[in-house]
SEBA-465517 format. One line per 8 residues: their letters; for each residue x, y, z of C-alpha. Coordinates in nm, 3 decimals. Example, Ala and Ser with C-alpha at 12.3 -4.5 7.8 and 13.67 -1.06 7.14 Angstrom:
# SEBA-465517
AS) 1.230:-0.450:0.780; 1.367:-0.106:0.714
END
This chain:
# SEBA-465517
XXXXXXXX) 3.773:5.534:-1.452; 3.456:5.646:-1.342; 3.316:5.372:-1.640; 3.504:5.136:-1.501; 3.382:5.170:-1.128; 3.054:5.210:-1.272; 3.041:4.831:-1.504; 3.202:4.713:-1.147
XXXXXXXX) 2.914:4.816:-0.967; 2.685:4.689:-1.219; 2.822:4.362:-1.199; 2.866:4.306:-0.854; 2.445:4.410:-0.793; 2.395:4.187:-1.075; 2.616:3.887:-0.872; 2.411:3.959:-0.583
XXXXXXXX) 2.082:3.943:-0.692; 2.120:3.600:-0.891; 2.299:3.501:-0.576; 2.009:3.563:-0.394; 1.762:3.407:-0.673; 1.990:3.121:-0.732; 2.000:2.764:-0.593; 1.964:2.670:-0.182
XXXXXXXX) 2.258:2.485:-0.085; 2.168:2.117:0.149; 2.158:2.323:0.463; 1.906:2.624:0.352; 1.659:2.283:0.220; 1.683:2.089:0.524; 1.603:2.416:0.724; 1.332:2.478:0.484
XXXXXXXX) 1.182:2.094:0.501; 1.158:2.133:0.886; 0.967:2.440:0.898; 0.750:2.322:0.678; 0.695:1.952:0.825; 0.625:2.110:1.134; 0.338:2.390:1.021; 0.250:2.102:0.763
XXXXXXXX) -0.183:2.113:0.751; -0.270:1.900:0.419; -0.179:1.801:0.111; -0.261:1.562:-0.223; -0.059:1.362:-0.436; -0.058:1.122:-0.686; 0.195:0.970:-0.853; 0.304:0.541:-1.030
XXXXXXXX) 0.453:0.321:-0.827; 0.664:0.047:-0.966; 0.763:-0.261:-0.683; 1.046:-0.504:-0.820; 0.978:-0.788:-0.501; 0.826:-1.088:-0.754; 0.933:-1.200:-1.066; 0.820:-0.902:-1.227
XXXXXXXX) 0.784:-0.580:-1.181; 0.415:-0.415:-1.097; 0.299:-0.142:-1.131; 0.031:0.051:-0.906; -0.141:0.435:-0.931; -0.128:0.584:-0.584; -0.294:0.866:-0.464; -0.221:1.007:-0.140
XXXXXXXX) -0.453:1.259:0.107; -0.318:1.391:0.428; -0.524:1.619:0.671; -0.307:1.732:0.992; -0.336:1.659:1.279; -0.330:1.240:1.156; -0.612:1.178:0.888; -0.470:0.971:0.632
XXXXXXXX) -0.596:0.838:0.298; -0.335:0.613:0.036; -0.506:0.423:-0.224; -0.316:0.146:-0.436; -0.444:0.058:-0.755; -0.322:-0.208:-1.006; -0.492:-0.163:-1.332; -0.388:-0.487:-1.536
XXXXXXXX) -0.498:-0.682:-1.228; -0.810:-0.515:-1.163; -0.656:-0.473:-0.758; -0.759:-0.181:-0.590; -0.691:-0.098:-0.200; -0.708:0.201:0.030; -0.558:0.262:0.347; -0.740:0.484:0.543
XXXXXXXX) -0.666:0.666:0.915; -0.871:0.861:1.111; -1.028:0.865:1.487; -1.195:0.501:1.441; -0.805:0.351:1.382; -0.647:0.244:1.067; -0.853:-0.004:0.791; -0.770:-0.161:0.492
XXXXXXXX) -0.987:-0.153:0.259; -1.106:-0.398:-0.061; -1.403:-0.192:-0.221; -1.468:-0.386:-0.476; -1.468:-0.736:-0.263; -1.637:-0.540:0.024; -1.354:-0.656:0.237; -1.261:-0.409:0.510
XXXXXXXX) -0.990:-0.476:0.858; -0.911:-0.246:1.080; -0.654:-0.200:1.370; -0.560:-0.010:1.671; -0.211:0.164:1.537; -0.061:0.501:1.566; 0.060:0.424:1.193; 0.247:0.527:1.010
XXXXXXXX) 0.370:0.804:1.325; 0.693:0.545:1.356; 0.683:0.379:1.072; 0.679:0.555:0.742; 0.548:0.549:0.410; 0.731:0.596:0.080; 0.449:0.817:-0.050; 0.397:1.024:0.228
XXXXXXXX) 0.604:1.337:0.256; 0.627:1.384:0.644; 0.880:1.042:0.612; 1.073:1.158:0.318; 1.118:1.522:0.441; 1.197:1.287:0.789; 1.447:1.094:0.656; 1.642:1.406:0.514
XXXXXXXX) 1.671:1.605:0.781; 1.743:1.335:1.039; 2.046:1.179:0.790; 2.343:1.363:0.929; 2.531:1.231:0.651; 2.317:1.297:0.371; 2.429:1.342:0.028; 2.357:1.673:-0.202
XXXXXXXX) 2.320:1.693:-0.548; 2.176:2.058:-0.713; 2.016:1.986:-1.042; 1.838:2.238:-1.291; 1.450:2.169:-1.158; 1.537:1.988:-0.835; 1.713:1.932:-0.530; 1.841:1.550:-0.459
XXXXXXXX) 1.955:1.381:-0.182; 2.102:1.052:-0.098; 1.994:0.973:0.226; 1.956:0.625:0.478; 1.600:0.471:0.424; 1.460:0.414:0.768; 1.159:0.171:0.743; 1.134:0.022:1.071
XXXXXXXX) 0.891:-0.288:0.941; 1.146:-0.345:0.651; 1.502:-0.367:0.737; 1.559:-0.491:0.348; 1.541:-0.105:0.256; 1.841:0.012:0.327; 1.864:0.390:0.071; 1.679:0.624:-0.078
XXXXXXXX) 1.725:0.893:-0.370; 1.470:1.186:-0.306; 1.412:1.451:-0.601; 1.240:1.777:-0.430; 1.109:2.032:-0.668; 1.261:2.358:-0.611; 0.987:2.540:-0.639; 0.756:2.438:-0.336
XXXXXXXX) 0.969:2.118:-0.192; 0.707:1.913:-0.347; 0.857:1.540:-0.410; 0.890:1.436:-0.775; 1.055:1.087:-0.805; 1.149:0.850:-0.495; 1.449:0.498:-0.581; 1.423:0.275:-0.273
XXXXXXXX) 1.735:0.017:-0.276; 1.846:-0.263:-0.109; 2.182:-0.339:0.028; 2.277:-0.489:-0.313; 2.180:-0.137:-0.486; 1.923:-0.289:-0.627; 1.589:-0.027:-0.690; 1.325:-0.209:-0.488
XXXXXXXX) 1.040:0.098:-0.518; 1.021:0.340:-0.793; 0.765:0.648:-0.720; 0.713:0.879:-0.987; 0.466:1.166:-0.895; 0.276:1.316:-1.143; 0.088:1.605:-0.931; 0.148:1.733:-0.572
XXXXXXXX) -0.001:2.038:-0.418; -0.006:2.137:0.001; -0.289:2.290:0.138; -0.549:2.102:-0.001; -0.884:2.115:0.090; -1.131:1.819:0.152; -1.455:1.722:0.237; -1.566:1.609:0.604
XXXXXXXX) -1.617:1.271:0.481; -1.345:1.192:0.289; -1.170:0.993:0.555; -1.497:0.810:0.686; -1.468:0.471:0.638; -1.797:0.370:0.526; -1.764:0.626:0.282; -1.466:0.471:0.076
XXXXXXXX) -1.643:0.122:0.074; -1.972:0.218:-0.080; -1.878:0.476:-0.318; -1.917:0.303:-0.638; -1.672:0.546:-0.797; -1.337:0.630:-0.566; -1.300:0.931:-0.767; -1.633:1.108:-0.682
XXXXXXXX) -1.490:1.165:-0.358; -1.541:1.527:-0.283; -1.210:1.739:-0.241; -1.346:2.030:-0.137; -1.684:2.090:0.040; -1.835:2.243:-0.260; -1.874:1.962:-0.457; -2.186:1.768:-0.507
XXXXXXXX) -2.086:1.397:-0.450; -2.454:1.327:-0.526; -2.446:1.511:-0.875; -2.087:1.350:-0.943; -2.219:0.986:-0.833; -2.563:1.035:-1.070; -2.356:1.158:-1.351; -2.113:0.855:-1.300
XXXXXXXX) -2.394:0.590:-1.285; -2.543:0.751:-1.611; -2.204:0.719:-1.779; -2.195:0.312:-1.665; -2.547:0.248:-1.784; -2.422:0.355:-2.141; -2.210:0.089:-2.151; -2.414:-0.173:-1.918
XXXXXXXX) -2.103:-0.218:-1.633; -2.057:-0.082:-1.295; -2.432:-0.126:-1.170; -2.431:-0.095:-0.809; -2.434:-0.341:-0.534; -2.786:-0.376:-0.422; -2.639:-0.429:-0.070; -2.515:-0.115:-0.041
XXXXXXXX) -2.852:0.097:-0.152; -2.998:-0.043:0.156; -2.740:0.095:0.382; -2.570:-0.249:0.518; -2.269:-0.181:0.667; -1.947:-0.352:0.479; -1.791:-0.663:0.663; -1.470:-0.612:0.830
XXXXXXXX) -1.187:-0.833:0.904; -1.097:-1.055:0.596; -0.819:-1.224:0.794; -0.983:-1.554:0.952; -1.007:-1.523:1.332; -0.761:-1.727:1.561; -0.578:-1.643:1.834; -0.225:-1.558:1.727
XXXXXXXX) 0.016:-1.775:1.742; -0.189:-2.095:1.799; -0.168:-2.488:1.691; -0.408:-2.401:1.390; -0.167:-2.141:1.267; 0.130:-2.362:1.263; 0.077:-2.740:1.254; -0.015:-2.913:0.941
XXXXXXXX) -0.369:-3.019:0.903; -0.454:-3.336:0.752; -0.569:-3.355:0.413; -0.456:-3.426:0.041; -0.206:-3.290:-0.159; -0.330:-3.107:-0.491; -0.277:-2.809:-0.718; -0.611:-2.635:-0.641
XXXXXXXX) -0.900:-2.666:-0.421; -1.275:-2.548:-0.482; -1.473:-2.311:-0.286; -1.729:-2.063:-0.239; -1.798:-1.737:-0.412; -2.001:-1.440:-0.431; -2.301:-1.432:-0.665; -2.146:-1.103:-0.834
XXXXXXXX) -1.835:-1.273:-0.927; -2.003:-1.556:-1.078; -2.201:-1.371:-1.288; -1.910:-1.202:-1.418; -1.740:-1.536:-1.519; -2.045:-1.660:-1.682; -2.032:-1.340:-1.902; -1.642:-1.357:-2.002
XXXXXXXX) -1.714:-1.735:-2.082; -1.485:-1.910:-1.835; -1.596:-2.229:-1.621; -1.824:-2.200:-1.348; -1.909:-2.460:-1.127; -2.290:-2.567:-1.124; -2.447:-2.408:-0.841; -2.242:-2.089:-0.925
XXXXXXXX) -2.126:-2.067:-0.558; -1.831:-2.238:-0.611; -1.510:-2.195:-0.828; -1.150:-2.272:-0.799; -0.864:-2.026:-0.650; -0.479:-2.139:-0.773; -0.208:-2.166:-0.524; 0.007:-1.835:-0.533
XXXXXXXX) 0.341:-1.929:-0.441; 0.571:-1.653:-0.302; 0.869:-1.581:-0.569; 1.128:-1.589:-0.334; 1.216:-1.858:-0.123; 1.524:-1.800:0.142; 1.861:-1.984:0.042; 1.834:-2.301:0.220
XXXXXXXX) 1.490:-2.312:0.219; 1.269:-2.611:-0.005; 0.905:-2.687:-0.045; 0.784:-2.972:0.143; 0.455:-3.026:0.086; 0.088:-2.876:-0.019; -0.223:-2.999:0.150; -0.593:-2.853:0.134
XXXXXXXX) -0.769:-2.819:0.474; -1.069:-2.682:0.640; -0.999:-2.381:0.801; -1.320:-2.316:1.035; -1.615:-2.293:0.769; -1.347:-2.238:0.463; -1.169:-2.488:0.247; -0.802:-2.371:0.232
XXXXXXXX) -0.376:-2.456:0.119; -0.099:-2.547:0.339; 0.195:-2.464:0.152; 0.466:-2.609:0.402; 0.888:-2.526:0.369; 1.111:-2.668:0.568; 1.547:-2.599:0.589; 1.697:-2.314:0.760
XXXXXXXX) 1.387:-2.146:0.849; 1.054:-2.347:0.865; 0.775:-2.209:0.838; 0.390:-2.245:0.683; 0.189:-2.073:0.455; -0.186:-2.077:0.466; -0.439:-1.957:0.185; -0.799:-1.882:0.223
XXXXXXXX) -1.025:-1.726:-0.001; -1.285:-1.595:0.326; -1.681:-1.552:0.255; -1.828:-1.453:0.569; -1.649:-1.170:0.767; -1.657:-1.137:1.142; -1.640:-0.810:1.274; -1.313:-0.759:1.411
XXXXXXXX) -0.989:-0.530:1.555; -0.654:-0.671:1.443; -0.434:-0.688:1.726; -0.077:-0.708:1.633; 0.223:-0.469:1.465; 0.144:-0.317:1.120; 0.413:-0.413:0.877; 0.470:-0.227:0.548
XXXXXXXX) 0.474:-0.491:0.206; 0.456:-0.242:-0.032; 0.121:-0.296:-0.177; -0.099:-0.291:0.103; -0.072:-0.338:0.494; 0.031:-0.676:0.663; 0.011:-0.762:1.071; 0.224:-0.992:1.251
XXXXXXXX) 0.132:-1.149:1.571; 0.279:-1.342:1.815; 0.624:-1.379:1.998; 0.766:-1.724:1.988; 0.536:-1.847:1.741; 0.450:-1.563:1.470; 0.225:-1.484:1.207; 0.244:-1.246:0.936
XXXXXXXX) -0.133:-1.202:0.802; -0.228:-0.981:0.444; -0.454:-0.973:0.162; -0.388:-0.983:-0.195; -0.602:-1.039:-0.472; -0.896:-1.158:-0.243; -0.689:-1.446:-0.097; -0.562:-1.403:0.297
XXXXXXXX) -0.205:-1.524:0.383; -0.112:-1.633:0.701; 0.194:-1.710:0.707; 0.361:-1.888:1.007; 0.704:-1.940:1.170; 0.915:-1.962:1.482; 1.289:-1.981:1.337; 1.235:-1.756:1.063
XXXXXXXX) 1.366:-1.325:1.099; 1.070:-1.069:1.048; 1.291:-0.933:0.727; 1.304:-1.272:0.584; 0.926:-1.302:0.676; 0.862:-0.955:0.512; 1.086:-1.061:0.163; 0.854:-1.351:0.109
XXXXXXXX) 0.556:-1.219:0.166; 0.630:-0.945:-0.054; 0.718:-1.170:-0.359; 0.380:-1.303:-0.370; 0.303:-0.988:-0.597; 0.274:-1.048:-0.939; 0.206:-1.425:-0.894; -0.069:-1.601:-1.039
XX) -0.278:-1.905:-0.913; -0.069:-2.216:-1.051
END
């Protein structure tokens, strides 16, 4: 008897204690992810990124630096298409930045405070805890839930499948859908640690644009940028690439503001401008870039200012929605496409490859496309404006919904000059 009450008592500690060890049930997480969201003071991730909005899908790197109370730093790169972008936050506002076009806009924004991110964890912890209906799954390495995706600048996101890592609560893998089920974002992240350390200047924007190598970036404040940038410049003199800019040794400050200046909303934004229809239309360059397409052998024009930019032509056009015409035009100093649609919603689409950059603060709401930052402007008459691959988009409407807006500009990714 006493054996028995003895393998009882044995097996009822042993009950306990991998009770205790075991598995958090949805209510112990969310707990957890609010205590932590709320004493959160830095962290670092990186991770792939796969957006299905064009034909095909692409594929971007992102690496992600937070520093409480609202210092921000998300850089996109796209490897096959040599695209690289940061978004950066701190007390100056929020920029976009182009390092290696030198192209830099800022705004006056509280992003992404009421907005969100994908890759940030303050809006996936968020979106857990405030989902009163969230779904629960408990698997071996990580907790999952099923919860409403709440991106206020993209109404076309309607879920989200979180894996947490039950470990620290990191995030490990992030499925964005539509209404249709379909996975719109796919983030996979390969490293994610809290409390990370970084250097004063890793959120100064003149920093990010004129460090020839992102990653030299100091983490922490022991690091030597200087011995990281000499040992990276050695490295590219091996092989002849990645000589610096001979702007930047002298100090110049980067342009800002690739977006062409106009008052939102306006005639020249909207109307079409007279000129003649055609596939492509010439204009300027910087010297850099034609050097670079004398070397890989491709056509140059003869002064070596000038070369030819394809139309990109959004993927997705809205059901009962045609092309109407193309027309090149002078927009201010730069030649530029008119890409006009007309149906249910009409609206235009302007494309400017922009040399000289005015100094400038976007005024306007921040909208979320995935692969960088847009802004749209205006009330009756409004303007979505963004960057991609060193062409800016305006693109112009006054029938047309902002999520219809947003699903068109986003399908521009992956397109090629035609």
């Amino acid at each position: 008897m006493r054996r028995v009450t003895w393998i009882l008592a044995i097996v009822i500690g042993l009950a306990a204690v991998l009770a205790g060890c075991g598995s958090k049930d949805a209510g112990s997480v969310v707990k957890d992810l609010n205590n932590m969201t709320s004493k959160l003071e830095s962290y670092k991730g990186t991770g792939k990124m796969v957006l299905n909005t064009g034909e095909h899908p692409q594929e971007y790197q992102v690496e992600v630096w937070y520093q409480n109370p609202h210092f921000y730093r998300i850089s996109l790169t796209n490897e096959n298409k040599d695209i690289k972008q940061i978004v950066l936050r701190n007390d100056d506002g929020v920029f976009v930045l182009t390092p290696h076009l030198n192209k830099s806009f800022r705004f006056q924004s509280d992003w992404p405070d009421n907005q969100g991110q994908v890759y940030l964890f303050q809006t996936l912890a968020q979106s857990i805890v405030n989902d009163n209906e969230r779904q629960f799954v408990d698997e071996d390495s990580a907790y999952v839930f099923d919860v409403t995706a709440k991106y206020q600048n993209n109404g076309n996101l309607k879920r989200q499948k979180i894996w947490l890592d039950k470990k620290n609560l990191a995030p490990k893998h992030v499925e964005v859908s539509d209404e249709n089920s379909k996975v719109i974002v796919k983030l996979d992240f390969t490293q994610f640690e809290f409390g990370s350390k970084f250097d004063k200047n890793a959120f100064d924007m003149q920093r990010n644009m004129t460090t020839s190598n992102m990653n030299s970036l100091s983490l922490t404040p022991d690091e030597n940028v200087l011995g990281d940038e000499k040992a990276n410049t050695e490295e590219k003199d091996k092989t002849g690439a990645g000589k610096p800019d001979e702007s930047k040794k002298d100090g110049t400050r980067p342009s800002v503001s690739p977006i062409p200046s106009s008052t939102p909303g306006t005639k020249n934004s909207s109307t079409d401008p007279k000129g003649t229809d055609q596939g492509k239309t010439e204009r300027g360059k910087n010297n850099s870039d034609s050097e670079k397409k004398d070397k890989d052998g491709k056509q140059t024009s003869e002064s070596g200012k000038d070369r030819s930019f394809g139309i990109i032509e959004p993927a997705y056009i809205p059901q009962g929605v045609e092309k109407s015409g193309i027309s090149d035009f002078k927009y201010g100093e730069e030649k530029a496409i008119l890409v006009r649609y007309k149906g249910k919603f009409n609206y235009n689409i302007v494309e400017v490859r922009p040399q000289a950059q005015a100094v400038a603060v976007l005024p306007g709401e921040l909208v979320d496309l995935g692969f960088t930052l847009g802004v749209l402007t205006g009330k009756e008459q409004r303007t979505l404006n963004w960057t991609y691959q060193g062409v800016d988009f305006k693109l112009s409407t006054s029938d047309m919904p902002k999520e219809e807006m947003i699903k068109v500009a986003m399908s521009v990714l992956g397109e090629g000059g035609k």
